[in-house]
N, C-alpha and C positions, 0 to 999 in steps of 0.2 A: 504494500500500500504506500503510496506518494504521500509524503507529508504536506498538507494544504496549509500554502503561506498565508496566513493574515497579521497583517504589520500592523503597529499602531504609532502614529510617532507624536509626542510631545514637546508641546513649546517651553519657552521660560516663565508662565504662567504656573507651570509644577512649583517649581523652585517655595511659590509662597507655603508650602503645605514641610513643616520642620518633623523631623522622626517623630517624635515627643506627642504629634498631631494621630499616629496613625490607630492606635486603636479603635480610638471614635471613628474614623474614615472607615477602619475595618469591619468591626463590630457594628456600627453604626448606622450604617447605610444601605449596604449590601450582602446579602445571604452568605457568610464563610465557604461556603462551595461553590460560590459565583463570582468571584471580586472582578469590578469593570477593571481596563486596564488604568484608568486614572488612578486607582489606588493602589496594583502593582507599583504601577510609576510613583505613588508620595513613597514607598519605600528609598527610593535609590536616587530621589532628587536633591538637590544641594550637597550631595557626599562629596562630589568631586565639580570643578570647573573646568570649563571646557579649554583652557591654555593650559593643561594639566595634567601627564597621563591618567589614564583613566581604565572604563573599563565596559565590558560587552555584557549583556542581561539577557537571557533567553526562558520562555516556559511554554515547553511543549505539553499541549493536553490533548489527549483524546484522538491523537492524530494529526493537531493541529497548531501552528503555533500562535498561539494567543498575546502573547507579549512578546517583540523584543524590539531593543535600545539601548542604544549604546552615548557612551560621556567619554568628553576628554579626548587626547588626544594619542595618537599611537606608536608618532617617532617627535622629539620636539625640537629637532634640528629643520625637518620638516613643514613642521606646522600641521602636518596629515592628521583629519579628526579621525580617530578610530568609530567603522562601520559592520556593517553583517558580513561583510570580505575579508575584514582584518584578521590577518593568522598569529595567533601566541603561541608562544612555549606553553605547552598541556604541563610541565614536568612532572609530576607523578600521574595524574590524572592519565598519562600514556599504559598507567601499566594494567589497563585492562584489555591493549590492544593484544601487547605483550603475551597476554594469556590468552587469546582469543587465537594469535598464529599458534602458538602450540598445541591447542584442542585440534586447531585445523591439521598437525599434522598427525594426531593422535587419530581422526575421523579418516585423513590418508591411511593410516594403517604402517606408515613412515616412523611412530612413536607410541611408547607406553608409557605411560601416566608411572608404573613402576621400573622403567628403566633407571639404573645407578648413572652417575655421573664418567666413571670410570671404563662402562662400555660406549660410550659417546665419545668420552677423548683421551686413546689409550694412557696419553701420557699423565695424566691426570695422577695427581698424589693419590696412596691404599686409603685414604679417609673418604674420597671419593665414591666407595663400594658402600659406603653408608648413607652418600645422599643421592636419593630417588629423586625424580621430575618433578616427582606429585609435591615435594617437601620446598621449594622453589615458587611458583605462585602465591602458594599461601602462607609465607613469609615461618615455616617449621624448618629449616635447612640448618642451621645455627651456621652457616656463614662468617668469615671475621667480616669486616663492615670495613669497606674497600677506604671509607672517607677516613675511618681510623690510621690507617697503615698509611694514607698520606699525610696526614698531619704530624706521622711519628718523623717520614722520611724529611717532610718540610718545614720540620719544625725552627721555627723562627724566622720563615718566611711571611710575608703579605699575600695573600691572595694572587695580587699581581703578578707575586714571581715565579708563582708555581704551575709548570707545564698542565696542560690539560691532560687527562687519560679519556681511552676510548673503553668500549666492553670489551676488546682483546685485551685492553691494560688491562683491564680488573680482573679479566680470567688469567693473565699471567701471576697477578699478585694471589689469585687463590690456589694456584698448584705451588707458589713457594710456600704455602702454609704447610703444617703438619696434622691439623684436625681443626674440627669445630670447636663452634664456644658452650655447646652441649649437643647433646646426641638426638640426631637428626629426626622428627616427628616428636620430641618427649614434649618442646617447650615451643614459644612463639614470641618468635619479635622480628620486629619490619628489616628489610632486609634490601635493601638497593643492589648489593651484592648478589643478590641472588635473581633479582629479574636482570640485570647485566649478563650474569652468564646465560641465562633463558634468548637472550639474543642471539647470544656466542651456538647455544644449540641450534636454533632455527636456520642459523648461516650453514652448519653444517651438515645439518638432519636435510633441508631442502636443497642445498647447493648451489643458494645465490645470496645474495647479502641480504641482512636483516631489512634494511630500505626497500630492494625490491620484492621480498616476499611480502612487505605489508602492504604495498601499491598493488603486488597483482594477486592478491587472495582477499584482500581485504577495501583496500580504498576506491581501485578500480571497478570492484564487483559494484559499489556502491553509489556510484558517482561523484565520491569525495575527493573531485579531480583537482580541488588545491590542499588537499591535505599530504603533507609528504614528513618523515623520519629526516632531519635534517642532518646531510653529512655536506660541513663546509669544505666547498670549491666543488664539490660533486653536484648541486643541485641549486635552485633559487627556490625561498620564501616568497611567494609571489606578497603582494600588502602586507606586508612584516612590521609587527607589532615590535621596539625597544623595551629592554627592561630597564626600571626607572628603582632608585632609591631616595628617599630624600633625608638629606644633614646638614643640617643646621637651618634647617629653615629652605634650604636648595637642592633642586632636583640632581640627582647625580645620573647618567646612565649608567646602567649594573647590567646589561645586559648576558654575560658572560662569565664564569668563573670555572675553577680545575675540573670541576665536575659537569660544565653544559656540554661536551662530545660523547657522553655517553648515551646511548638510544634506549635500551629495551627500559631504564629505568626513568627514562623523563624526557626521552629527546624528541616529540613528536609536535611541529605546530598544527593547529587548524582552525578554524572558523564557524560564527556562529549559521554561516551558510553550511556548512557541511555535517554538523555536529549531531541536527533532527536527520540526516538519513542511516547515520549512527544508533541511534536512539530507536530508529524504526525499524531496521535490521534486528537489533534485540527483541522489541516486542513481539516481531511477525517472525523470529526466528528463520531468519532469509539466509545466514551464515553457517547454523546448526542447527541439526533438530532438539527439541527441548529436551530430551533425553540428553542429547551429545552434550550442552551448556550447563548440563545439572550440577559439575564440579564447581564451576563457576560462583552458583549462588549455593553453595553445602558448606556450611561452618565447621570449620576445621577446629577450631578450639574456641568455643564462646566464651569460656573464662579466661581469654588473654584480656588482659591491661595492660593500657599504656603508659608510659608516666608521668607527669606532670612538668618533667623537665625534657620533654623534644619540643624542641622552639617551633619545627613546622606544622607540628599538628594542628588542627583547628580550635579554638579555644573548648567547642562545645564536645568534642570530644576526651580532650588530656584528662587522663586519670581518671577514664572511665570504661568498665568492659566492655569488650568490643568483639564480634565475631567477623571471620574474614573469610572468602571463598580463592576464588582466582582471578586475583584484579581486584575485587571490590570488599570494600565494609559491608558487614551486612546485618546491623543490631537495627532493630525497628527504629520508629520516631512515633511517640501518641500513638502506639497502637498500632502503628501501621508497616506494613513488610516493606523493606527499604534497601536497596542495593546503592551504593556510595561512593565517594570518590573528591581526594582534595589533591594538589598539585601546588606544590612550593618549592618554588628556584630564586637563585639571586635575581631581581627586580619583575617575576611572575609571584601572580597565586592565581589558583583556580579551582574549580569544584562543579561535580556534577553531584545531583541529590536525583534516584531515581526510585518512583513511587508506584510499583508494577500495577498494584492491585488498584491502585487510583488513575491508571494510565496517566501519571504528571511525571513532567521531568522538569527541572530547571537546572540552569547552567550558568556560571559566570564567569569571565576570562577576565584578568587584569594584569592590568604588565605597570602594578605597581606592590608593593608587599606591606601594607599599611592599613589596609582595611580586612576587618573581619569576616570574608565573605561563606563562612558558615553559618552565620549569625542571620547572616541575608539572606540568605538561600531558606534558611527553615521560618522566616518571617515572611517571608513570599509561601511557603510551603504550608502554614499556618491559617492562611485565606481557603486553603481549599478541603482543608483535613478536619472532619469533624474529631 
């Protein structure tokens, strides 16, 4: 099924209506499981100014997308207001693509959900024979954690000085290891390390590079013909969104850091043009049958926590139990079944919040790291969920 566009766009006439205003607006006015779009839009008016990076809003219902609008700007050397073309960095938010080529080559018959590490790449360290496929999506692998081992090697570097690694880096640094940081399915924690190497597999398991297995099993099936796995000097960001930081009161570009060449764990841009045929693939199961995506949304460990001390997690989530499948969060909201997703990089944040059983999705891209947009998402997500 074709996602039916209905755009709504607003003037600076929003802007009068301040957060502090919306529950009246919400509650107020219009039935919780009908909000017009004026009062999507008082969520997200005045956050940001239009000389300012900024940020993309999307909520697909029903099939349909009901709201989207975007603020601010999307390179400010440019002056380019960011639009429904603009492509971001997904950075985590990529890692459900991630899982999504692996099942595909699981459904080939190319891969087993329990093949070990060490029949995939001979050379692989004997700890290898402990970690399985299945234990790599859903963040069970006990992995060392690739950013760790660079801050040992760079320590007392800036950001600036420290080369960038790719997922070949990171799968070099895990065969010099000698074992995990506990044994593989016992415990859970998030693993970047671990969907880096899940790239490193797909390059080899299919026998083309991780970029173009996700263009032609996935993006191309789809027609998410500006969504591409960015490997620089090999391809263009068509409307490319900068990342933005701001200090001291000034916008800095952060577009970049040691860790944006890695792909299976964050490397992916795209658009709020491409993202509902994304959204609609999952619903209408265009890519798997439900049966094949089952791993997907099956909680692997529902009593993992996270801590209160990982800077990127969303505030609504830190230090709170969480279940995960492959690629996605997947602990309800009020009640309701919820598969998830946030994306934090130097001068990105992002987040998909999806609502199976309510057919809602909504989505936000920002290529600035300053606003709370979990907070956003489930206050948009709050209009429609009794």
């Amino acid at each position: 099924m074709r996602t039916k566009r209905i755009v709504f766009h607003f003037g600076a006439a929003l802007c009068v209506f301040s957060l502090l205003s919306l529950p009246l607006l919400v509650w107020g006015q219009t039935a919780p499981n009908n909000p017009s779009p004026a009062q999507i839009g008082s969520i997200f008016a005045g956050i940001v100014s239009q000389q300012e990076p900024g940020l993309a809003v999307l909520v697909h219902k029903d099939g349909q997308i009901v709201f989207e609008q975007s603020y601010g700007m999307r390179d400010l050397r440019s002056s380019l207001p960011i639009n429904s073309h603009t492509n971001f960095r997904l950075a985590s938010f990529t890692k459900q693509f991630t899982a999504m080529a692996i099942m595909l080559l699981v459904h080939d018959g190319k891969l087993h959900y329990d093949d070990h590490l060490t029949g995939i790449f001979p050379e692989f360290p004997a700890y290898g024979r402990t970690v399985t496929i299945r234990n790599l999506p859903n963040h069970t692998s006990g992995l060392v954690a690739y950013e760790d081992l660079m801050a040992k090697e760079y320590a007392g570097k800036s950001w600036e000085e420290i080369p960038q690694i790719t997922d070949a880096g990171v799968l070099a640094l895990m065969e010099q290891q000698t074992g995990t940081k506990f044994p593989p399915g016992t415990q859970w924690e998030y693993s970047n390390s671990g969907y880096c190497v899940l790239a490193m597999v797909i390059a080899k398991v299919s026998g083309m590079s991780f970029a173009d297995f996700l263009r032609q099993r996935i993006f191309a099936p789809l027609g998410m013909n500006d969504t591409v796995a960015h490997v620089y000097g090999k391809d263009i960001v068509a409307n490319r969104a900068y990342g933005y930081t701001k200090d001291s009161g000034v916008w800095l570009e952060t577009d970049q850091s040691p860790t944006s060449a890695t792909l299976g764990d964050g490397g992916i841009y795209t658009s709020l043009d491409d993202l509902p045929k994304w959204d609609d693939a999952l619903r209408n199961h265009t890519l798997l049958s439900a049966a094949e995506f089952q791993p997907a949304i099956t909680p692997e460990n529902s009593a993992a926590v996270l801590p209160a001390a990982v800077d990127d997690l969303p505030k609504a989530a830190a230090g709170k139990p969480l279940a995960y499948g492959f690629g996605w969060f997947l602990d309800p909201y009020r009640g309701h079944p919820r598969m998830w997703h946030y994306g934090s990089s130097i001068g990105f944040n992002t987040i998909i919040e999806r609502f199976p059983e309510n057919n809602l999705t909504i989505i936000i891209l920002a290529n600035r790291t300053d606003l709370d947009l979990a907070a956003l998402a489930l206050r948009t997500a709050d209009m429609y969920l009794h």
